[in-house]
C-alpha distance (Angstrom), angle and dihedral (degrees) to the residues before:
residue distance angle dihedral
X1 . . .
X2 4.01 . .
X3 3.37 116.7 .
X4 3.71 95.9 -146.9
X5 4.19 90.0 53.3
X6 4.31 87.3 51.0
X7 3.58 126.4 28.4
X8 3.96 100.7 18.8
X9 3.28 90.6 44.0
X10 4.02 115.6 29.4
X11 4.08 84.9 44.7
X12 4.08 94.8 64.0
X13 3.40 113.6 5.0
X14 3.47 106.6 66.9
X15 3.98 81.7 85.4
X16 3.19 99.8 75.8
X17 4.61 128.7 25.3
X18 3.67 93.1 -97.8
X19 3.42 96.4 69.5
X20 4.28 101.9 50.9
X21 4.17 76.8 41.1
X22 4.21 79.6 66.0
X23 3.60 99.1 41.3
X24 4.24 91.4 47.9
X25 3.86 81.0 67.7
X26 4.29 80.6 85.4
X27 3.55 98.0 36.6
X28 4.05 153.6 -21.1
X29 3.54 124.5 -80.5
X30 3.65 116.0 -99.3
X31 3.77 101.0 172.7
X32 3.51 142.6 6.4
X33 3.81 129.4 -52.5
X34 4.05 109.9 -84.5
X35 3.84 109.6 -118.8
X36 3.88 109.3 -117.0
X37 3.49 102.6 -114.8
X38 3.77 97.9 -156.9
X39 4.01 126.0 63.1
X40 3.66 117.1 -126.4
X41 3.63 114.0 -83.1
X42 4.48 83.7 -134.0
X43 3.62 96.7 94.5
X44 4.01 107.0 -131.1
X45 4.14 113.8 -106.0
X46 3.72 120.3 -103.5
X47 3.76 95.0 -114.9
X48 4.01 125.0 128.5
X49 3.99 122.5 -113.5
X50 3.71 109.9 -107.1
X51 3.38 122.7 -168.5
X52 4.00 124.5 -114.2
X53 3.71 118.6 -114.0
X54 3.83 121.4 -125.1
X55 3.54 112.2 -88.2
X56 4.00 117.3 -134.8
X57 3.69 102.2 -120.4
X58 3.30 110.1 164.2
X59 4.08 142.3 -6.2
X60 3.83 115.3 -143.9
X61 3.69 114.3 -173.5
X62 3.67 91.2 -26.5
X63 3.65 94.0 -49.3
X64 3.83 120.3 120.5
X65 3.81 116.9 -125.3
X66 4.52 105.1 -174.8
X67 3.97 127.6 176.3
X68 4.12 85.7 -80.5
X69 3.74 90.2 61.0
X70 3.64 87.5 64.6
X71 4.13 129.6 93.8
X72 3.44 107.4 -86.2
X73 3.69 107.4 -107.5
X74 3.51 86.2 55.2
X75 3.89 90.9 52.3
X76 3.47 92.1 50.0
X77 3.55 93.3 52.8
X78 3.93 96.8 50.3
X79 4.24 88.6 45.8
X80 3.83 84.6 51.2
X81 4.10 93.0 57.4
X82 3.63 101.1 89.6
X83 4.08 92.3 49.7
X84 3.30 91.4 44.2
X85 3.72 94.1 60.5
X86 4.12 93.6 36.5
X87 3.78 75.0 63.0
X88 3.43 108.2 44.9
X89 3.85 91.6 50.4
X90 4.01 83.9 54.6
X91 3.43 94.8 51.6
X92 4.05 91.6 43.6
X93 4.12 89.0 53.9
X94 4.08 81.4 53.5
X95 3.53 91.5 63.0
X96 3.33 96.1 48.5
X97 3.47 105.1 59.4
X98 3.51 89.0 41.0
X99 3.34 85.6 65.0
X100 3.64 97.7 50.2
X101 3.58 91.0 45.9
X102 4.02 88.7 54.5
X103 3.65 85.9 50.4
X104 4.00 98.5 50.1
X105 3.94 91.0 51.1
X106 3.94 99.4 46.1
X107 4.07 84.4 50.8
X108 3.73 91.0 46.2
X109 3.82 89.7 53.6
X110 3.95 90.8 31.5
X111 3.81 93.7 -117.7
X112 3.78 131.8 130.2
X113 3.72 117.8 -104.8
X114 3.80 91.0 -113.6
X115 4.09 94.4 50.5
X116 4.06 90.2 47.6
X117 3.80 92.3 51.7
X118 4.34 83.8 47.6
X119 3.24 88.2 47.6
X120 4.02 96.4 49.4
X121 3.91 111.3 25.4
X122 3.89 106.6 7.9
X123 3.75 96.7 56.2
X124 3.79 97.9 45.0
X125 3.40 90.3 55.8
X126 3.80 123.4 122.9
X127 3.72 129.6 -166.2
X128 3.84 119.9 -127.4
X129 3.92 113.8 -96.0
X130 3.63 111.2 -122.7
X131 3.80 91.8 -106.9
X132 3.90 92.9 60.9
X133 3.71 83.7 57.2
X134 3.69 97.2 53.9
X135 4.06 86.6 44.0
X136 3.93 101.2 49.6
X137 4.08 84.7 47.3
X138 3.44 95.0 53.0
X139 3.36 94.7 38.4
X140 4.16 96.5 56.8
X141 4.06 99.3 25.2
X142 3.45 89.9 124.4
X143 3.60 90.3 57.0
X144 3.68 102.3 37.9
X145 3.96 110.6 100.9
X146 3.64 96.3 -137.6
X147 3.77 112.8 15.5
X148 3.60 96.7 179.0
X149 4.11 96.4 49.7
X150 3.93 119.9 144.5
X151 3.50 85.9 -121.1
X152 3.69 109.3 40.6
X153 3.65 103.3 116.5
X154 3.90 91.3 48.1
X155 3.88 91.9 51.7
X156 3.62 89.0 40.4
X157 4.26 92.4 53.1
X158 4.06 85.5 42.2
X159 3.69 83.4 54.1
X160 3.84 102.8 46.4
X161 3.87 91.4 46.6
X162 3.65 91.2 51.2
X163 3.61 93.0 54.8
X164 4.11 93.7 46.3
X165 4.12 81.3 47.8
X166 3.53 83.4 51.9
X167 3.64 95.7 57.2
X168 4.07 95.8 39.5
X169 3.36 81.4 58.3
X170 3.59 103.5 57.3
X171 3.69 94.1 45.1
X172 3.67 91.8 59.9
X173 3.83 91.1 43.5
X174 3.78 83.5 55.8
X175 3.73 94.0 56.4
X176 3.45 95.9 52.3
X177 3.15 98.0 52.9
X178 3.73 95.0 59.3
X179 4.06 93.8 46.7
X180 3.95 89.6 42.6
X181 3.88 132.8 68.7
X182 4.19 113.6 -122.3
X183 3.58 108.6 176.2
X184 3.90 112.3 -172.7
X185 3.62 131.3 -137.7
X186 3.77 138.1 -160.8
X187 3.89 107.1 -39.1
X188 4.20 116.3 -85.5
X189 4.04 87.2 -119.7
X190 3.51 94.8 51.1
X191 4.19 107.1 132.0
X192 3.80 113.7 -115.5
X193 3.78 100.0 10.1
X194 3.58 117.0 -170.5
X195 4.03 110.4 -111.5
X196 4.21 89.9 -126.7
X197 3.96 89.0 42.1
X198 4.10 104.3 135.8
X199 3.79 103.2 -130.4
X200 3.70 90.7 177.0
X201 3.46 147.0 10.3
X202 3.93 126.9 -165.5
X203 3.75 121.6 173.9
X204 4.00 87.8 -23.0
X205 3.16 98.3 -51.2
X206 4.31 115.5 119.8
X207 3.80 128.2 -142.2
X208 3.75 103.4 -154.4
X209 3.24 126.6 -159.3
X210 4.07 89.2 -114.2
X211 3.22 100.7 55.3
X212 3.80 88.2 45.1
X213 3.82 95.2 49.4
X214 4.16 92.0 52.3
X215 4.18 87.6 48.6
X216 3.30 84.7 52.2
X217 4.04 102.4 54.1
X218 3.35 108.4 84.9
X219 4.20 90.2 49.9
X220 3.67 96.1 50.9
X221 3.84 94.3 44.7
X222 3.93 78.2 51.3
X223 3.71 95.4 52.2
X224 3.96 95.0 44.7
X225 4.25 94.8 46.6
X226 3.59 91.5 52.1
X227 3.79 92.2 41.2
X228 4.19 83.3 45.8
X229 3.90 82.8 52.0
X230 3.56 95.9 47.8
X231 3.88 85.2 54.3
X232 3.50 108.3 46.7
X233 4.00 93.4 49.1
X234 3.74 87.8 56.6
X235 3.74 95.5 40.1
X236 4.09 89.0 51.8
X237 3.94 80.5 53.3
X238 3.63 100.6 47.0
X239 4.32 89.3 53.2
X240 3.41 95.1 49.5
X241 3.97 85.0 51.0
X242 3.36 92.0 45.6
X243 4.33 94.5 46.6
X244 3.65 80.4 46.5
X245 3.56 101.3 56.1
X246 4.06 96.1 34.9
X247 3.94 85.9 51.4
X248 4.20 91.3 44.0
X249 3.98 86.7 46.2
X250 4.49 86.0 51.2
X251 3.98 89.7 53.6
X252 3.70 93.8 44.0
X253 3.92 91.4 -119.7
X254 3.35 139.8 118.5
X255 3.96 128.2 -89.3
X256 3.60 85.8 -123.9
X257 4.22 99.0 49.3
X258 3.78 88.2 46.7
X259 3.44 95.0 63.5
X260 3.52 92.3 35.5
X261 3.97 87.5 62.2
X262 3.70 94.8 38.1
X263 3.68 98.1 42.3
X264 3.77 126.9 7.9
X265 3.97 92.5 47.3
X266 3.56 93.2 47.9
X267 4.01 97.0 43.7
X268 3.63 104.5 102.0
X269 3.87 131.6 -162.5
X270 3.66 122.7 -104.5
X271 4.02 115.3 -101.5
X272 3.88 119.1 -121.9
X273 4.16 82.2 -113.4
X274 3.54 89.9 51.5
X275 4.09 96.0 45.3
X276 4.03 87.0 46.4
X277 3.99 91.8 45.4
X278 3.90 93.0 56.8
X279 3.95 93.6 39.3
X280 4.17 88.2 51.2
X281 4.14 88.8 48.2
X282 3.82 95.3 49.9
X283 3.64 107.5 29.2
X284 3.29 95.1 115.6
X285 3.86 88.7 68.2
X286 3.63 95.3 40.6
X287 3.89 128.2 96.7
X288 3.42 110.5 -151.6
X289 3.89 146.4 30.0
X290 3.91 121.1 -56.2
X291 3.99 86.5 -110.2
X292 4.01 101.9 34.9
X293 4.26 81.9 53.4
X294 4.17 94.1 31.3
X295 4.32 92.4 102.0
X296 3.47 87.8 53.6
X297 3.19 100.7 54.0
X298 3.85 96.8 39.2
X299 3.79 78.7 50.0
X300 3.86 97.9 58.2
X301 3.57 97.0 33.1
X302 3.66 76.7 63.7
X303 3.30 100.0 49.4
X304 4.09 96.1 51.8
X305 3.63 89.5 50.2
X306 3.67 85.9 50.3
X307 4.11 86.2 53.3
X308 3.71 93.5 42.6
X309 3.63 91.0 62.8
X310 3.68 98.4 46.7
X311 3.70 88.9 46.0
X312 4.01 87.4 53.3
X313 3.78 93.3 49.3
X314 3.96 99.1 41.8
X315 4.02 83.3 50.4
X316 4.45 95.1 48.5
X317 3.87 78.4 48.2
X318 3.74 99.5 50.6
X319 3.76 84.3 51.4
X320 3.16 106.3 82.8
X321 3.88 102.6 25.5
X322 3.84 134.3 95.5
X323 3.13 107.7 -118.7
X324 3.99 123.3 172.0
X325 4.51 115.6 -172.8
X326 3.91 99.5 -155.2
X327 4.14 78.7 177.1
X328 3.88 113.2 122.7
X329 3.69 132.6 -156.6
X330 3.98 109.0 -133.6
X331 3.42 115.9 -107.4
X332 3.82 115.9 -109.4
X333 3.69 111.6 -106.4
X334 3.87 120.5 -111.2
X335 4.30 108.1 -131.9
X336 3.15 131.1 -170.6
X337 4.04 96.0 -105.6
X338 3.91 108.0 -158.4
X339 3.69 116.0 -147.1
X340 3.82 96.2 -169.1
X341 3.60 109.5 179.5
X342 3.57 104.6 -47.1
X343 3.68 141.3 129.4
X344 4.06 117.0 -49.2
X345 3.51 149.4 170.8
X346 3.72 131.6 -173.5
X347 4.30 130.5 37.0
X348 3.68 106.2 -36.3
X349 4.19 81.9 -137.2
X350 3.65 96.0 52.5
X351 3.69 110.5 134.8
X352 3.81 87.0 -114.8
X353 3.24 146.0 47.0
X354 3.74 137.6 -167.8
X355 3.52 125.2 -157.1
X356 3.70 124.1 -171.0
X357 3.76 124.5 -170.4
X358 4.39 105.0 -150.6
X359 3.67 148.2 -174.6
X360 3.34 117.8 -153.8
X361 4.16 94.7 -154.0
X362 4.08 83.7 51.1
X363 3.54 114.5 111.2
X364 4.36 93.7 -158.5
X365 3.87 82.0 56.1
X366 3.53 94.2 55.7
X367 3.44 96.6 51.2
X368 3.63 95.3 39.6
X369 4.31 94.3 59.6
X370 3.73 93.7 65.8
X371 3.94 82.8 49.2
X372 3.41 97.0 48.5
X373 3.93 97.3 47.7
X374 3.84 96.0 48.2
X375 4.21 91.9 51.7
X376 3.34 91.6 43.2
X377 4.06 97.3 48.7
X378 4.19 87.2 62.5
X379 3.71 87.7 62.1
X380 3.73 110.4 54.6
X381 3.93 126.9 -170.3
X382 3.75 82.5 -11.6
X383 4.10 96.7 88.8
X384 4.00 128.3 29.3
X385 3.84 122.1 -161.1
X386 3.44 123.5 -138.1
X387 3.79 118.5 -162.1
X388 3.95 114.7 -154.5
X389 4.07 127.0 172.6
X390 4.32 126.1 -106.7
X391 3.73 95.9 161.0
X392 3.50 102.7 -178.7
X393 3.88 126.9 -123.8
X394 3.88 92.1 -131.6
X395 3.68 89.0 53.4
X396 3.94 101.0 88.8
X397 4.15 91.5 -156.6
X398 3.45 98.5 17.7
X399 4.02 98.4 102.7
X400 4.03 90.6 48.6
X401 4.21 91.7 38.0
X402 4.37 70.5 66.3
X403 3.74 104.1 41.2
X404 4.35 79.3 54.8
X405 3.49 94.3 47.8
X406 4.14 87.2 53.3
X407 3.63 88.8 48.9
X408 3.73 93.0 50.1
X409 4.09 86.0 45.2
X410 4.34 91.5 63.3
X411 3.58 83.6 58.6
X412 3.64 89.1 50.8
X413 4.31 94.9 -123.6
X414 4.42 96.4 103.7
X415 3.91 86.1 124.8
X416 3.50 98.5 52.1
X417 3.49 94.9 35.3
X418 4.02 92.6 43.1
X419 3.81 86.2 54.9
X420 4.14 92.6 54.6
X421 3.87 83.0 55.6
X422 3.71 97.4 52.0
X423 3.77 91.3 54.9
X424 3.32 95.1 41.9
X425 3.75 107.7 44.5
X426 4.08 102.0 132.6
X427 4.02 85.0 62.4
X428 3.86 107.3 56.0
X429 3.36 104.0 128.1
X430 4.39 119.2 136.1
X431 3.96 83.7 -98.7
X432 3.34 98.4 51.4
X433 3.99 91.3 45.0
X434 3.91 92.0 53.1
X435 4.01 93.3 48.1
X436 4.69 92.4 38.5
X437 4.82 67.5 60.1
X438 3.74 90.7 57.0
X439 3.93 92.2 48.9
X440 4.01 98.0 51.3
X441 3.87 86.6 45.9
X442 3.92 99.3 -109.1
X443 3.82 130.1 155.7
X444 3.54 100.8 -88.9
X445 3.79 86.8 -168.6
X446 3.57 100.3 53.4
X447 4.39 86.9 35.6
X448 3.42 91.8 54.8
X449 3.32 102.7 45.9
X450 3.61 91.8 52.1
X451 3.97 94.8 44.8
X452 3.93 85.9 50.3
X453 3.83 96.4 50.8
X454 3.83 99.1 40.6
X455 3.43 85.6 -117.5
X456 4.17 89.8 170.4
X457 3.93 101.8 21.6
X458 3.62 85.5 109.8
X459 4.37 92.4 48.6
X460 4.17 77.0 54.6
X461 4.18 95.5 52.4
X462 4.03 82.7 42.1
X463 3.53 84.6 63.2
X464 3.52 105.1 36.8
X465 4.09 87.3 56.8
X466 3.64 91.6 50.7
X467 3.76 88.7 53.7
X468 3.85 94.0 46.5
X469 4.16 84.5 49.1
X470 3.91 92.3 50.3
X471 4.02 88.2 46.7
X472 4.02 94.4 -107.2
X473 4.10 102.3 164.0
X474 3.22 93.6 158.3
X475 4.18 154.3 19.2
X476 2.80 133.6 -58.7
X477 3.48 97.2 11.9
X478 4.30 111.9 164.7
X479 3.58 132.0 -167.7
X480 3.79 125.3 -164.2
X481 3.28 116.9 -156.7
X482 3.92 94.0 -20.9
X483 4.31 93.7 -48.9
X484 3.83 110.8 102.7
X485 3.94 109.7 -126.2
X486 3.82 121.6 -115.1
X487 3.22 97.6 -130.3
X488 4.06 141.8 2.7
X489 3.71 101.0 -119.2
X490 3.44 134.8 102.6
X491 3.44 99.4 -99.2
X492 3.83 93.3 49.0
X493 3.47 86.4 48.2
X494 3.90 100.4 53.7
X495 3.75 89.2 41.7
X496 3.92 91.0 55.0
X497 3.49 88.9 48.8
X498 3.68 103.2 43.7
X499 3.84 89.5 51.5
X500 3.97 86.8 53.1
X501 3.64 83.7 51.9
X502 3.25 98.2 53.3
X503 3.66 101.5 43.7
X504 3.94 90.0 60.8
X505 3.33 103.0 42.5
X506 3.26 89.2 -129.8
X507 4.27 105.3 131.4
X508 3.57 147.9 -17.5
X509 3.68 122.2 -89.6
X510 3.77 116.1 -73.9
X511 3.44 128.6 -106.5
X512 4.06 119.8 -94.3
């Protein structure tokens, strides 16, 4: 088990979505999120609540549509922002000293950090009896999303042992914080913190209020794009509502009778050839016989035709209006990207690098690499490409595919090795990995030995924390020049890049 995927992260951030985000690394969801049943130990600041302001969204023919225009859930979500963060930068400062305090003990008793948390939550750790299983489903079936999934009982046992991790892991945090010093600082939320304000301090060793604020990138960008999200799909709502009603007002009708004439009248029902044309083209995802499943078809057919029509009146009325989005998309954060020693190609001074975070067993990596090295060739010494390990938990051979790929690296072959492994992904198995060595021309002596002895399994959980710390949750994920990319193809790529580029005045675009 990782440390960074249990105790930093099952301890804290179950208060706020990040933190289940981490823990679905292992498994799906089957229930709802356990409620922490501990406070933070970060007492909260003595500041008032103030409320948030409207926020100008939108201007639609001159009128002003703000955050309090919106449906309420959506309201309530944008108000909530600002707490939201306070609190995630709480819970962040959490896992910090935790992870100090983790440190101080496995030095005290001259263990790694990895062996003490073996030693003190892995090992006491019991797997659900079948009977628990059977309880928690019945229990929470009616608010399971799929009750009858394949693999209910396996997400449900993932789920169970997380939360009895969970709670091994809070015990021993509670023990060392009695045998260990913490001495707190000014508050995390405090307004206009210095950058080289101590937060924390555990066994001499300071949290500052830097180094908290880059950990804590990636999760606030998180917050504030889904929050951005949240908005913009109620603010496209709100104009159409507002088109709808200005254009209702014009006829002299109701809201209601306009859409009645526009849309309800004009919906049609789905034709037998139609139902039996859509059941024939997705059968293969279909449970069920074409007439046990025919009145839901007939019913969604229905319903898109229902959508298409509300979709072609909110566009005739968008036509002719002025509308104005004052909305903005957050701007990616910039992090501090370590490349470490790993894998690279291309002038270590080039005025840009890429870093990708891979699984070998992942099919998006795969066909990203052929991606990466044909954008990359148009731009010379201009970009380097640094190659850093996410094996996956679901991927059964993923996390030794990547201790192989750091043994071919010492004898200076990853890329050609890398790119055996990425065409050969159903067939990573140890023996396969020792004989994919024979056919790039390693060592197999020294390779095997080092494959054998898990000589770099700890270079791969190096890795995998760094990824959890830049706010990887997934693969591919690629930074350029610190800024994750958008997307993984080509044209996200060269767009990345050219930005980078651009920014350091460093070269003219590259060549398509």
């Amino acid at each position: 088990m990782k440390i960074a995927a249990t105790l930093l992260v099952l301890l804290v951030l179950s208060n706020i979505d990040a933190g289940y985000a981490q823990r679905s690394r292992r498994s799906r969801q089957p229930a709802p999120k356990p409620t922490p049943s501990a406070a933070p130990s970060v007492p909260a600041p003595p500041t008032p609540v103030t409320l948030v302001a409207p926020e100008l969204l939108a201007t639609v023919n001159g009128q002003d549509i703000t955050t309090s225009n919106l449906d309420p859930h959506a309201l309530a979500e944008a108000q909530s922002l600002p707490s939201r963060l306070a609190e995630a930068r709480t819970t962040v400062l959490e896992m910090e000293i935790n992870t100090l305090l983790l440190d101080s003990e496995a030095k005290r008793r001259k263990l790694t950090s990895q062996q003490l948390y073996d030693i003190e939550v892995a090992k006491k750790l019991t797997r659900p009896t079948a009977a628990e299983i059977d309880a928690f489903i019945a229990n929470n079936r009616d608010k399971i999303y799929d009750p009858n999934a394949p693999s209910l009982r396996e997400d449900v046992e993932a789920f169970l042992t997380g939360e009895r991790e969970t709670e091994l892991s809070k015990s021993l945090v509670a023990r060392l914080r009695q045998s260990h010093k913490v001495v707190m600082g000014p508050h995390i939320n405090t307004p206009n913190l210095a950058p080289g304000a101590m937060l924390a301090t555990v066994g001499g060793r300071a949290i500052t209020s830097s180094s908290l604020t880059e950990r804590l990138k990636p999760i606030i960008y998180k917050m504030r794009s889904a929050s951005y999200l949240s908005k913009k799909a109620a603010l496209e709502v709100t104009i159409n509502d507002t088109l709808l009603l200005a254009e209702a007002n014009r006829l002299n009708l109701a809201p209601e009778e306009l859409v009645r004439k526009e849309v309800t009248d004009k919906a049609k029902s789905p034709t037998e050839a139609e139902i039996a044309k859509f059941y024939e083209e997705n059968k293969s995802r279909i449970n069920g016989t074409f007439e046990t499943v025919k009145p839901q078809i007939a019913s969604y057919l229905e319903e898109q035709n229902r959508r298409k029509l509300e979709e072609e009146l909110s566009a005739r009325l968008r036509k002719g209006a002025n509308i104005r989005i004052l909305l903005t998309e957050p701007e990616r954060p910039v992090q501090a990207i370590s490349v470490d020693d790993d894998p690279s190609r291309g002038d270590v001074n080039a005025p840009v690098t890429v870093v990708v975070f891979t699984d070998f067993e992942c099919p998006s990596c795969a066909a990203t690499h052929p991606v990466l090295d044909d954008v990359l060739k148009s731009y010379g010494n201009n970009v380097r490409l640094v190659v850093r390990d996410y094996p996956l938990n679901r991927h059964a051979n993923a996390r030794k595919a990547a201790e192989a790929a750091n043994a071919a690296h010492a004898q200076g072959k990853f890329f050609e090795y890398a790119a055996l492994l990425f065409k050969r992904q159903t067939e990573l198995d140890v023996a396969s990995l020792k004989k994919y060595a024979t056919e790039v021309g390693l060592n197999r002596a020294t390779f095997d030995a080092a494959l054998d002895s898990g000589k770099y399994a700890a270079e791969v959980s190096h890795d995998l924390k760094d990824g959890e710390l830049y706010g990887v949750d997934s693969t591919p994920t690629i930074f350029v020049n610190g800024v994750p990319v958008a997307g993984v193809s080509a044209d996200f790529l060269r767009a990345a890049i050219d930005h980078a580029l651009t920014n350091s005045k460093a070269a003219p675009r590259a060549s398509q």
